[in-house]
C-alpha angles and dihedrals in degrees: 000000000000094000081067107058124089127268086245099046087052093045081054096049094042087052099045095043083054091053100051086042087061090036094057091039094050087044095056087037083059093045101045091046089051092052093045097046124116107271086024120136092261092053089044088054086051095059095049094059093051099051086048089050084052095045094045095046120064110236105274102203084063091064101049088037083061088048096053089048089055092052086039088056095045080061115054143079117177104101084223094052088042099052090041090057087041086052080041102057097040090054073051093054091038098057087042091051097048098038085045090052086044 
């Protein structure tokens, strides 16, 4: 069928099947860069992830911090330096408590 159909009605249909080709590819560029863009909903998925991941999971960096007052304590021996790391580490085990409750 094609074979019948004139040089210029080919060159037409070649150009025009090349035009929606671009025209569907720039369409579902558009479309994939809109749902990947910053502030997008994957990356709003993402960040919602992420803020349930930090409200599930205790701050770790409280708990080493504690452990390096402790050390810090068995240390010591200046009754200034001792009562300062004891005020330390219950201000510690206050923030844990109460981000561990929340």
């Amino acid at each position: 069928m094609l074979h019948q159909l004139r040089l210029k009605t080919r060159f037409v249909i070649v150009i025009a099947s090349l035009i929606v080709g671009f025209v569907l590819f720039g369409l579902m560029t558009y479309q994939t860069l809109t749902a990947l863009k910053v502030n997008g909903p994957i990356y709003q998925q993402i960040v919602q992830g992420k803020d349930l991941v930090a409200d599930i999971l205790p701050p770790p960096a409280y708990i080493i911090e504690s452990y390096l007052v402790t050390l810090q304590l068995s240390r010591a021996s200046d009754p200034t330096e001792i009562e300062t790391l004891i005020e330390r580490f219950k201000v510690l085990k206050s923030d844990y408590d109460t981000r561990h409750t929340y």
